[in-house]
VOFIKE-310541 format. One record per residue (C-alpha): x, y, z; chain; residue in three letters. Coordinates in steps of 0.25 Angstrom, whole numbers, plus 5000, padded with zeros to 4 digits. Layout:
[r [X Y Z] A ALA]
...
This chain:
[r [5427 5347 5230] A UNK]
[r [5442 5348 5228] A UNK]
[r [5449 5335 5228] A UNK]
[r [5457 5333 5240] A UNK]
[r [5443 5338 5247] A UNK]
[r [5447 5351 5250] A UNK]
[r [5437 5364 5249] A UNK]
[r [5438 5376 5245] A UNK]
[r [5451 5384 5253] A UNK]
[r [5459 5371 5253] A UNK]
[r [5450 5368 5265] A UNK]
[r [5443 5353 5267] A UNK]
[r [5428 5351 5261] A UNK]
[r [5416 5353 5270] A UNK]
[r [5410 5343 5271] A UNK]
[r [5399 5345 5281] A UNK]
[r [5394 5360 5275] A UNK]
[r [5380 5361 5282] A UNK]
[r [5383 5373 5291] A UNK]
[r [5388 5381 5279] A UNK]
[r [5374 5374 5270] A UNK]
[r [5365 5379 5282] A UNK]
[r [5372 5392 5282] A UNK]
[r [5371 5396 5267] A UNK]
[r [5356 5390 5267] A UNK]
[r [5357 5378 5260] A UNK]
[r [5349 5364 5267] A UNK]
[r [5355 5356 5275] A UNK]
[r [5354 5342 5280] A UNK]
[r [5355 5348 5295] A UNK]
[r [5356 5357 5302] A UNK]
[r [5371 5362 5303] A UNK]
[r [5375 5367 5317] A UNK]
[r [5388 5372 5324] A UNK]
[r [5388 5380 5339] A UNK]
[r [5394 5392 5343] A UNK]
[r [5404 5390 5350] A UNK]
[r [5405 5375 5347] A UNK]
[r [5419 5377 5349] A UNK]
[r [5418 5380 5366] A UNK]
[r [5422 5378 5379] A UNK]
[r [5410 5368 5382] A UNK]
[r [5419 5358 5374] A UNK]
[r [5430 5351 5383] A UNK]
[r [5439 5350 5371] A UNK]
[r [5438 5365 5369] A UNK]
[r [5442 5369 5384] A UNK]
[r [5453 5360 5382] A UNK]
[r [5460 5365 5370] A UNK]
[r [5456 5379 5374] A UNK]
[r [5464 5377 5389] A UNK]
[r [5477 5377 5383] A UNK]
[r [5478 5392 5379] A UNK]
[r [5470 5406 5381] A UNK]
[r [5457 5408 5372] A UNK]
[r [5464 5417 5361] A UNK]
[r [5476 5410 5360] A UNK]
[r [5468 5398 5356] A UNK]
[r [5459 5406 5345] A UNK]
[r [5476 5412 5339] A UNK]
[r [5477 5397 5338] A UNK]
[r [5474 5389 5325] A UNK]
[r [5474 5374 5330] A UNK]
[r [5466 5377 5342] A UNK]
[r [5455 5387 5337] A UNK]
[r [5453 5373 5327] A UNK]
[r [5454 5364 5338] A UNK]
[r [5443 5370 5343] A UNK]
[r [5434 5373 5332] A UNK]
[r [5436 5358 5330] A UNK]
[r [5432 5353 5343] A UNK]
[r [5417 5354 5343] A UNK]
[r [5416 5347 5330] A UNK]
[r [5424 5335 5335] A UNK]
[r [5411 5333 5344] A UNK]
[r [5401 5338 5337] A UNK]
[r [5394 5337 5322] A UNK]
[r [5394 5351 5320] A UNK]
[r [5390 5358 5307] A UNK]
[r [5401 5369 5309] A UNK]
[r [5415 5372 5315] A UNK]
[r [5417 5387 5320] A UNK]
[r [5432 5392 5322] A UNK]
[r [5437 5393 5336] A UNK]
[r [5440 5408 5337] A UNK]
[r [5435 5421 5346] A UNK]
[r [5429 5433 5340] A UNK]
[r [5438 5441 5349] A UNK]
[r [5448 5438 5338] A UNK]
[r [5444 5450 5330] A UNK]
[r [5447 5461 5340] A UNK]
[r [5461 5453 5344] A UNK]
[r [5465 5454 5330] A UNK]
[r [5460 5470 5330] A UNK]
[r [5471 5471 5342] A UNK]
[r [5463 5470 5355] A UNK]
[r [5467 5462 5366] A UNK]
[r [5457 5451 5369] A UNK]
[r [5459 5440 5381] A UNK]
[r [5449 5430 5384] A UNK]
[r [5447 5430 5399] A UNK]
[r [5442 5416 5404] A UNK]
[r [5428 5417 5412] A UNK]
[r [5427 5432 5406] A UNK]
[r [5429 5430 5391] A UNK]
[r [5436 5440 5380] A UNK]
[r [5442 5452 5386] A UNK]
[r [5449 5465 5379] A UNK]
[r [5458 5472 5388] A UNK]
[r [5459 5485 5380] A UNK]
[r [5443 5487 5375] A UNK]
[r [5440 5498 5362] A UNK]
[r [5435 5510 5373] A UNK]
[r [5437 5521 5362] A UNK]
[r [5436 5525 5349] A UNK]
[r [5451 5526 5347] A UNK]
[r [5452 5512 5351] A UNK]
[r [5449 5507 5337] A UNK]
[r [5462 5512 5333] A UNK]
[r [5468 5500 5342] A UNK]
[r [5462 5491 5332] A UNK]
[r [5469 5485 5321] A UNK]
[r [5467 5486 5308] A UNK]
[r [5455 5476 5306] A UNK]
[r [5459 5470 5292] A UNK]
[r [5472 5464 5300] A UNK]
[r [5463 5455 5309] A UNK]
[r [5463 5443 5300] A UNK]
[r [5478 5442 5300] A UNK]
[r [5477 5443 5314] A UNK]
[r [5467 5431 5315] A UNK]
[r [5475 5423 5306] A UNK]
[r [5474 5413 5316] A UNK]
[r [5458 5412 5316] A UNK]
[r [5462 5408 5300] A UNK]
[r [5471 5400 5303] A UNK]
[r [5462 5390 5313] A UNK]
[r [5450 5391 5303] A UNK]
[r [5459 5386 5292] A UNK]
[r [5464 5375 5303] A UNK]
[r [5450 5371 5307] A UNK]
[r [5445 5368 5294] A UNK]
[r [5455 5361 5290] A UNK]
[r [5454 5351 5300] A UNK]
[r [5437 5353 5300] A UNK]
[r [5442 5345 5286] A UNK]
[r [5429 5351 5281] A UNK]
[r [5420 5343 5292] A UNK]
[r [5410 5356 5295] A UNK]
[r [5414 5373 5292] A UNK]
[r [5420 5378 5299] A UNK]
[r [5412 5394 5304] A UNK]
[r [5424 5407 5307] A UNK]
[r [5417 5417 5316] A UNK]
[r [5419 5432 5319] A UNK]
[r [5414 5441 5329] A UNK]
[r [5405 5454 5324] A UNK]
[r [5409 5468 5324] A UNK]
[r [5400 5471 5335] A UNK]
[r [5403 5459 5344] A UNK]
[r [5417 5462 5342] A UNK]
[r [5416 5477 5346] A UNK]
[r [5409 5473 5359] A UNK]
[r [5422 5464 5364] A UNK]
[r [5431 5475 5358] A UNK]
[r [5423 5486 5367] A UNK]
[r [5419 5479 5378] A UNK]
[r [5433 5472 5380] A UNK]
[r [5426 5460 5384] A UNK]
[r [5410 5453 5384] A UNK]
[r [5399 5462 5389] A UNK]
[r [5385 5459 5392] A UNK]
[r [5381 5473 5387] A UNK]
[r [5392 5478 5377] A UNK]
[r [5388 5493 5384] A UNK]
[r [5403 5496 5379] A UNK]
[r [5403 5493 5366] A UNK]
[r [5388 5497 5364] A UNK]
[r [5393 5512 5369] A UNK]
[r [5403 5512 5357] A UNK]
[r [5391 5509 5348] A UNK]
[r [5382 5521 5355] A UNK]
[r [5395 5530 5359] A UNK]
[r [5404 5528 5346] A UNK]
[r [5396 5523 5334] A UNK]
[r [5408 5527 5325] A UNK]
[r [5419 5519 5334] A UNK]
[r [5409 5508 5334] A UNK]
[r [5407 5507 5320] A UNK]
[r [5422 5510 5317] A UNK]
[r [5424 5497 5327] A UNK]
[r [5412 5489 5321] A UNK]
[r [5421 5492 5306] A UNK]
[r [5435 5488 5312] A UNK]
[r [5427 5475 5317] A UNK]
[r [5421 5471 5304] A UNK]
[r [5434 5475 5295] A UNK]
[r [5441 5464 5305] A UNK]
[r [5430 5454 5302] A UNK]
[r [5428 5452 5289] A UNK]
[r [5443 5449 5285] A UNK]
[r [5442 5438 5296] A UNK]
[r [5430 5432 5292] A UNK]
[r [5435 5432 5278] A UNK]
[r [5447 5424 5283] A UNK]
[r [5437 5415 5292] A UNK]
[r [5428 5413 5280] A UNK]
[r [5427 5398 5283] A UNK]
[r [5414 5391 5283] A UNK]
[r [5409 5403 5287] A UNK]
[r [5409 5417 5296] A UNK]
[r [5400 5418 5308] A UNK]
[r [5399 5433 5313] A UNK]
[r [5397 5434 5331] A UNK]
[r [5389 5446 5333] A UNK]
[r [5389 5440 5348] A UNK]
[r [5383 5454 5353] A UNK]
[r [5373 5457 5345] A UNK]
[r [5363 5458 5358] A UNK]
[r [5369 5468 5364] A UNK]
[r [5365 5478 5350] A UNK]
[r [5352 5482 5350] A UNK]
[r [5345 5483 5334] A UNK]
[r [5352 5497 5331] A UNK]
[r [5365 5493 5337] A UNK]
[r [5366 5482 5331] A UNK]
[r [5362 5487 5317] A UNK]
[r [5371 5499 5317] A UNK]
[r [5383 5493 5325] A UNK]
[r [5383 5476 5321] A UNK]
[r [5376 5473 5309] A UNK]
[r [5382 5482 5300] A UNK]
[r [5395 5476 5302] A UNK]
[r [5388 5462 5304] A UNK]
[r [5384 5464 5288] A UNK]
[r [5398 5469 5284] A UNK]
[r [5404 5458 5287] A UNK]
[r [5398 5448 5281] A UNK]
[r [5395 5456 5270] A UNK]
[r [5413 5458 5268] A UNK]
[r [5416 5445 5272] A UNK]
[r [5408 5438 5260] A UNK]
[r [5413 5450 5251] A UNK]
[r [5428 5446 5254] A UNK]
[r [5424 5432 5253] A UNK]
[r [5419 5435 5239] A UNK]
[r [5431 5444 5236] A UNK]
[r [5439 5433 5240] A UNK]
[r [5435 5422 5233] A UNK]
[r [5430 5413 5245] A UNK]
[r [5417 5406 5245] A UNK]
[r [5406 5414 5254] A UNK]
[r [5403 5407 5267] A UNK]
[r [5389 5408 5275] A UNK]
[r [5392 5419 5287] A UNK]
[r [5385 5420 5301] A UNK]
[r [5380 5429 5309] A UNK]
[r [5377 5426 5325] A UNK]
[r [5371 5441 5331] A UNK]
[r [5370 5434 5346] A UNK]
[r [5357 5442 5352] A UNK]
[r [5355 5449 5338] A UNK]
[r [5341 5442 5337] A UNK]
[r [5337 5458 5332] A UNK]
[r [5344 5459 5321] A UNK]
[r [5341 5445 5314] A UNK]
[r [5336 5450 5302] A UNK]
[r [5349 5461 5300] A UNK]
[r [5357 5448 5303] A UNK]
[r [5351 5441 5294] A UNK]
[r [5353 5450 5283] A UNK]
[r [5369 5454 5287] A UNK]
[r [5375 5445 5274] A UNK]
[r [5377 5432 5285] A UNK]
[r [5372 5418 5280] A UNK]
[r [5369 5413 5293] A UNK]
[r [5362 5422 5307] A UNK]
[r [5365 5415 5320] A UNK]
[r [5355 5417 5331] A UNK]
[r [5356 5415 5347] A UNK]
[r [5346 5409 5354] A UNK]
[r [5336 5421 5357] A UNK]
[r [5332 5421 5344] A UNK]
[r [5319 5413 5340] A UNK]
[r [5322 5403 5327] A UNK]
[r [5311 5406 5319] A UNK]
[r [5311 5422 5321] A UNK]
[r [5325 5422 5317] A UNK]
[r [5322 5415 5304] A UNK]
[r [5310 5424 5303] A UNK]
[r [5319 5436 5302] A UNK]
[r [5331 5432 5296] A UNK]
[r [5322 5426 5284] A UNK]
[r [5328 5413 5276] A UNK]
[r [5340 5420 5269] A UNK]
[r [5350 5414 5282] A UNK]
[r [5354 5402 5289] A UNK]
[r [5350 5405 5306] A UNK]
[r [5360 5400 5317] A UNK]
[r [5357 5395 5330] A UNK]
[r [5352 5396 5339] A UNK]
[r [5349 5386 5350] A UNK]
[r [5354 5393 5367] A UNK]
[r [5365 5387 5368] A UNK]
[r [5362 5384 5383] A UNK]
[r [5352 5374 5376] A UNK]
[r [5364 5363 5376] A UNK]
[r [5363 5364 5391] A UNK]
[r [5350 5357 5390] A UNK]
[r [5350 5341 5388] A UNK]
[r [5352 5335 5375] A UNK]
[r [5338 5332 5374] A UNK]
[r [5333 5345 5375] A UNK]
[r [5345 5352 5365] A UNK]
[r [5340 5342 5354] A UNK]
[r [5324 5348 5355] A UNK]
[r [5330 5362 5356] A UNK]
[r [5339 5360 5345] A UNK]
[r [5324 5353 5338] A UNK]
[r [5318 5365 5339] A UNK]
[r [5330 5376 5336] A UNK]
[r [5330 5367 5323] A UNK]
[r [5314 5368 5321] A UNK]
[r [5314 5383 5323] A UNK]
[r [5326 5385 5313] A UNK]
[r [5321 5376 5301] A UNK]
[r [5332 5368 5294] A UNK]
[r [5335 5378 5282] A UNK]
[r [5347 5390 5284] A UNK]
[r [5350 5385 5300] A UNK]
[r [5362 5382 5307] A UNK]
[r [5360 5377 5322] A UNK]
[r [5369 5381 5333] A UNK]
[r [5366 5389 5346] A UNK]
[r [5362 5402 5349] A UNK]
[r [5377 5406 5355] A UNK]
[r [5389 5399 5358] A UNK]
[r [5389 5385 5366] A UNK]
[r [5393 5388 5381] A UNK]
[r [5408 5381 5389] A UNK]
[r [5399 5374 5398] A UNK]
[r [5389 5368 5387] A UNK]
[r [5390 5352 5385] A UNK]
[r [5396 5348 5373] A UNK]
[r [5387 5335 5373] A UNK]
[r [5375 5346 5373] A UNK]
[r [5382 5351 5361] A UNK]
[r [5382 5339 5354] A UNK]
[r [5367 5338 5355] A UNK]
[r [5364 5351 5350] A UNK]
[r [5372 5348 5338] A UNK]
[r [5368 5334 5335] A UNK]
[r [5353 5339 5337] A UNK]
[r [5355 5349 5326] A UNK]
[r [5359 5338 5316] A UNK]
[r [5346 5330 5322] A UNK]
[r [5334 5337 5321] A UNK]
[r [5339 5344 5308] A UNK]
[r [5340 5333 5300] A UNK]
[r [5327 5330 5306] A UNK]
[r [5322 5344 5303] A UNK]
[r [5325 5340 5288] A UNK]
[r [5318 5328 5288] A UNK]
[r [5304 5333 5292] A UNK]
């Protein structure tokens, strides 16, 4: 340790690392956890900071994007901090439109209907420029974390990415951006490049305490879709951003990889070059650890409408979601993001019951 307590990059020590331990498969003490979307709307402090101006507006802005990152540690002992950011970011900085409509959610005026709208695009390897902002919050944020947990950067998949981008907005089928994958496999896969060619310089320039990759529509790809149009560019990543890592000069840092609804492809996952494989819900503990063998760290997986049940109840769920995982190579969290209307007492309790039974786990 450097003298005036400053880590590698000028930035403060870590001085609680048990997330990054858990992620690279060394023991632990504990159990680390952190929540998706920890930093949310079911805080009152969020709500109140986020009023003040329109959704991407507030991600363009350093101070507030650490504001809210910072927010849910103030309440509770968390294992890990995530940047306050969209994945919608990516395509904005490609030179779509994007508003987010409140009640409705992200919206794209002017969709990718065909092939020629590629050209539209920008030239991927300008998106990091155009996101300096996302680097400029993350160096903001973990200075003032003053090395209290790591702090997690996070980008959405190329195949995630292309549903927004095609769809113009959420669907509960992604019919439009599956008929791209059926109609125009080429214009899929030229998209699916574009996509990936953007990524990797941005997580590079993320590379924080690590990289989570969102493949939140993974569900809606069957087994062959999925491994012809998701996971090839799932691999690439992370397979590029540790080669420019290296290239550069930088220390590796663990990646993840959460395929919501992607319980069929858990072993490909598993071997994709990710340190750590987020599960959701539907997916059983034990099985997953079955087929992913003990070469990764799982994450997960507990409903998050669990934390609508009474303290009581989150702490024997939390017990057995525990039990199930075993204390070696696991990081708890839920099995999706936490909900606006979710009690941030309820939260808590999740989070305290962690550190509880895990310790107790290790003793016995």
């Amino acid at each position: 340790m450097e003298a005036n307590g400053l880590g590698p990059q000028g930035f403060p020590e870590l001085k609680n690392d048990t997330f990054l331990r858990a992620a690279w498969g060394e023991e632990t003490d504990y159990t680390p956890v952190w929540c998706m979307r920890q930093a949310g709307r079911y805080l009152p402090e969020f709500r109140e900071t986020r009023a003040a101006q329109d959704f991407f507006s507030t991600c363009r802005s350093p101070e507030a994007c650490c504001e809210l990152t910072l927010q849910p540690l103030r309440r509770f002992p968390l294992d890990a901090a995530i940047i306050f950011s969209d994945i919608l970011v990516v395509p904005q900085a490609l030179g779509m439109e994007v508003t987010m409509v409140p009640g409705k959610g992200p919206s794209f005026p002017e969709p990718l209907r065909e092939e020629q709208d590629l050209e539209r695009l920008r030239d991927p390897e300008v998106v990091a420029s155009e996101l300096g902002y996302v680097f400029q919050a993350i160096t903001l944020t973990r200075q003032r974390l003053a090395g209290r947990v790591p702090l997690i950067g996070f980008a959405g998949a190329p195949w995630t990415l292309m549903t927004y981008m095609v769809e113009g907005g959420g669907s509960s089928t992604m019919a439009q951006a599956k008929r791209w994958l059926y109609q125009r496999p080429q214009a899929s896969h030229q998209l699916l490049r574009i996509l990936t060619d953007a990524l990797v310089p941005y997580l590079v320039g993320q590379v924080v305490a690590g990289a989570q990759l969102f493949e939140s529509h993974a569900g809606h790809l069957g087994p062959q879709l999925f491994n012809k149009f998701a996971l090839p560019y799932i691999r690439d990543v992370a397979k590029q951003v540790k080669a420019r890592l290296r290239e550069a000069g930088l220390a590796p840092v663990p990646m993840i990889i959460f395929a919501k609804d992607g319980h069929f492809a858990l072993e490909e996952l598993a071997q994709a070059g990710y340190e750590v494989v987020g599960l959701d819900w539907t997916v059983a503990p034990k099985k997953a650890r079955e087929c992913v063998g003990k070469t990764v760290t799982l994450q997960g997986n507990l409903d998050p409408c669990a934390l609508y049940a009474s303290e009581e109840e989150i702490g024997q769920l939390v017990k057995q979601m525990l039990d199930d995982f075993g204390p070696h190579r696991y990081i708890a969290n839920l099995g999706h993001g936490l909900y606006p209307d979710m009690d941030p007492e309820h939260v808590g309790a999740f989070v305290d019951a962690v550190h509880k039974h895990s310790r107790l786990l290790r003793q016995n």
